[in-house]
N, C-alpha and C positions, 0 to 999 in steps of 0.2 A: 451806361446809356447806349454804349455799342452797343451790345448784348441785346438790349431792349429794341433798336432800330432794326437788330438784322433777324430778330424773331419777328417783328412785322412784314418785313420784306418777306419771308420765306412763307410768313402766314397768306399774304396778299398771293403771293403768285399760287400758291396754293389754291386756294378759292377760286381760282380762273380755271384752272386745271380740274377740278373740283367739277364745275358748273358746267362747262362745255365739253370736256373732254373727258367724263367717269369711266367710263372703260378701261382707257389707257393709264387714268391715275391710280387704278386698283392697283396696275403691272406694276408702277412705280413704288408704291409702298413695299412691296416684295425685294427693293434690293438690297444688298446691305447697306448698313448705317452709312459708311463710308463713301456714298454713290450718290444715295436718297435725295439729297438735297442737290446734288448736281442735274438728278433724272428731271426731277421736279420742275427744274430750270429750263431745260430743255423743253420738255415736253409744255409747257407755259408758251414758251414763245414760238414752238409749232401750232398752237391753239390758236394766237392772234396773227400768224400768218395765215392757216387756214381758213381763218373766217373772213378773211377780206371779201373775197369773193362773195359769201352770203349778206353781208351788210352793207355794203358799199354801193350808190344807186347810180354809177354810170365808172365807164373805166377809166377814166381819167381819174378819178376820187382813187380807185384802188390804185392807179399808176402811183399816185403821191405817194399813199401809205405804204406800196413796197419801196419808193426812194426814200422814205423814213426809216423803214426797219434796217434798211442797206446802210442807211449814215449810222444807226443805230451800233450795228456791230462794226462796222469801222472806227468807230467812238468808243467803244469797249475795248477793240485791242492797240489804242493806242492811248491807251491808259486814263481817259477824259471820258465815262457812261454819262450820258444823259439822269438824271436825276427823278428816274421811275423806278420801280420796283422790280420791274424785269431783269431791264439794262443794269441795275444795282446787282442783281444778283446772278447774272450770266457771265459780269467782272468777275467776281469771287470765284466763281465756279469755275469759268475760263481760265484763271489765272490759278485754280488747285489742282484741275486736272490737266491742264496743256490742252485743252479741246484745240482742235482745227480750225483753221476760220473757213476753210474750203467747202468743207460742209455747210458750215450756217448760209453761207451766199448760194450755193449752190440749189440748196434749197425755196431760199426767196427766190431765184433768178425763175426758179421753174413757178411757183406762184405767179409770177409776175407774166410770167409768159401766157400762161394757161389762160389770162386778164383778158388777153390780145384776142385768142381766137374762139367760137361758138362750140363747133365740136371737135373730134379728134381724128384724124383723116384713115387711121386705123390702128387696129387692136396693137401693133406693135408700136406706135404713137404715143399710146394710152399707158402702155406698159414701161418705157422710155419714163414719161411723166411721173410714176409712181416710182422709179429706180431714182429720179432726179429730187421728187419731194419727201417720200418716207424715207426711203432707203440712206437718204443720207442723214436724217435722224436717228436711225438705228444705227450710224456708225458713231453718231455724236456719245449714245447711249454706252455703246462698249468701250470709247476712250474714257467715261467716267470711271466704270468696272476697271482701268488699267490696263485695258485687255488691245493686242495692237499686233492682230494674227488673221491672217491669209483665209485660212479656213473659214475664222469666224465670220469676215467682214463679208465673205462667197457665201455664207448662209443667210446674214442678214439683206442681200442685194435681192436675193430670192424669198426670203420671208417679207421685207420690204412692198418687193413688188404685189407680192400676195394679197397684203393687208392691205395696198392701196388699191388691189381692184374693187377689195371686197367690200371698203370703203363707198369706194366710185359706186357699186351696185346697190348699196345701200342709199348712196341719195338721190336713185334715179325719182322715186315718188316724190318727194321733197321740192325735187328741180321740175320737175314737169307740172307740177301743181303752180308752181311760178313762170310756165309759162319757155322755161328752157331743157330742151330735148335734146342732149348731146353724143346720143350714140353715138360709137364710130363707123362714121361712112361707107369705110368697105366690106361693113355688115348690112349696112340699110341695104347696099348694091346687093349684097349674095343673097337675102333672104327677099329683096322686093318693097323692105317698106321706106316709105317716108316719116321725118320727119314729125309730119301734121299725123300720119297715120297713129303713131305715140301717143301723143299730145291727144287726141279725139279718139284712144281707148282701141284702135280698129287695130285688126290683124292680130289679137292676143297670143295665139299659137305662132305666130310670128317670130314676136316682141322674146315671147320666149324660148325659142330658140337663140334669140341673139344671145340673151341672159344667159343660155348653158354654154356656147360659145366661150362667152367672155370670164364665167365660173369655172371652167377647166380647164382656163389657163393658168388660173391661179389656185387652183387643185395642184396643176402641175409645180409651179412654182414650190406649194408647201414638199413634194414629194422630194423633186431636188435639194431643198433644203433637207429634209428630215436624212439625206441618203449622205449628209456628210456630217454627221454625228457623230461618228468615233475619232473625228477629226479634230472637232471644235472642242474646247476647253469647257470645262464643268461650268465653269463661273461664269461664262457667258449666257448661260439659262435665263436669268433672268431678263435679260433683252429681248430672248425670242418668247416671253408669256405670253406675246399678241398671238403668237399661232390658237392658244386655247380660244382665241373672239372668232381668228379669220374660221378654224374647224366647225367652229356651233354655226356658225351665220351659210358657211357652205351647206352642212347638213341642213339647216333648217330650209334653205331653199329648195334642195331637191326634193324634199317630202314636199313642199309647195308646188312640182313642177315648176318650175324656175318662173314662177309668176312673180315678180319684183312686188307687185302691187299687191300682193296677199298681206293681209292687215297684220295674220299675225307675227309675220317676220317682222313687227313694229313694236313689240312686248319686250319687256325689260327680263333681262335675264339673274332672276334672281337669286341661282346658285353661282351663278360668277366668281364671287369672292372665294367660294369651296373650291373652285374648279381650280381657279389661279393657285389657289395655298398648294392645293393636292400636285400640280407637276412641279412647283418650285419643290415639294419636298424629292419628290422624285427626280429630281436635277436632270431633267428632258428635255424635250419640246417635239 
């Protein structure tokens, strides 16, 4: 009957990971067997922190559900999970890999922050943010792997950040269609726009300058990363798969001229799965 409950559990959180977060669940299948279900976990409960933000209709709501997820893993590592499928299986997982709890908080704390304010007062703000919400998921990711090396944690802080700009630029259409325009400010300053000017489509050649700005910073990020390679450990590959999403999504935009709002940077990329197989076999990034 165990057997039976903790294949539901793994299936459940699955299906979450699955629905909202396919990209990253691809990377996950990729690791070894031994990890898989740790990744899985992980990356589940980065999903329902991420999406507070988008579901949640005022901040107070979202305040509660990060003081939930915070009792959440404080209830996990002291031996008493909450009775969900997550928290079920982030116990297991936490207690076979030694995960950190430093990370898991660290990570809500900066969700929880991001709740508090409109936009980000600049690009090093923004980047800070993504070193605080992904990057400490990618470290959650290589204590599954076993892996608890200098190098690797210095390339996932830079792949991290990468991926969560690329992220951020990815839902600038999304967020402004809702009516939230969160540039950082001391871009609106350098290039002249506001705001409203976003929001009401004006100064396009603007917008996109901010867009390449804010994309070659984390062009930069992927190079630093990729420049401590003979450093990092083979078996750490599979943590950094996300650089194959942040690469395509970079490219794709420059051929866009860094127009955020070009439809087809909204197309599913359907050789994804080839791409992820083909560097994991190549043991890169």
């Amino acid at each position: 009957m165990l057997c039976v409950r903790g294949q539901f559990i793994v299936s459940s959180t699955m299906q979450r990971s699955t629905k909202y977060d396919h990209e990253n669940f691809l990377c996950t299948l990729l690791y070894p067997k031994s990890a898989r279900e740790a990744a899985i976990a992980i990356k589940a409960f980065n999903v329902e922190i991420a999406q507070v933000q988008d579901v949640v209709t005022d901040k107070q709501r979202g305040a509660m559900r990060m003081v939930f997820w915070r009792d959440t893993i404080e209830k996990v590592y002291q031996g008493s999970p909450p009775q969900t499928p997550i928290a079920l299986e982030l116990a297991k997982v936490i207690s076979e890999h030694k995960l950190t709890k430093q990370w898991f908080m660290r990570s809500i704390d900066a969700r929880a922050n991001r709740l508090e304010i409109d936009s980000f007062k600049s690009v090093n703000d923004l980047e800070d943010y993504c070193e605080n919400s992904v990057s400490s998921v990618m470290y959650l990711m290589l204590e599954s792997l076993g892996i608890k090396d200098l190098h690797a944690d210095h390339a996932a802080s830079h792949i991290g950040r990468a991926h969560g700009l690329v992220t951020y630029l990815r839902a600038i259409p999304f967020n402004t269609s809702r009516g939230r325009v969160n540039l950082p400010t001391d871009l609106l300053i350098k290039y002249g726009v506001s705001q409203e000017d976003v929001y009401r489509g004006k100064k396009p050649e603007l917008v996109n300058d901010i867009v390449y700005d804010i994309a070659s910073v984390a062009i930069q990020h992927l190079r630093t990363a990729r420049s401590l390679k003979k450093d990092v450990p083979k078996s750490a590959v599979p943590t950094f798969l996300n650089t194959v999403i942040c690469e395509k999504y970079l490219t794709d935009i420059q051929q866009a001229g860094f127009n955020v709002f070009d439809t087809k940077l909204q197309r599913k990329n359907g050789l994804l799965p080839i791409q992820l197989l083909l560097q994991r076999m190549k043991r890169t990034y």
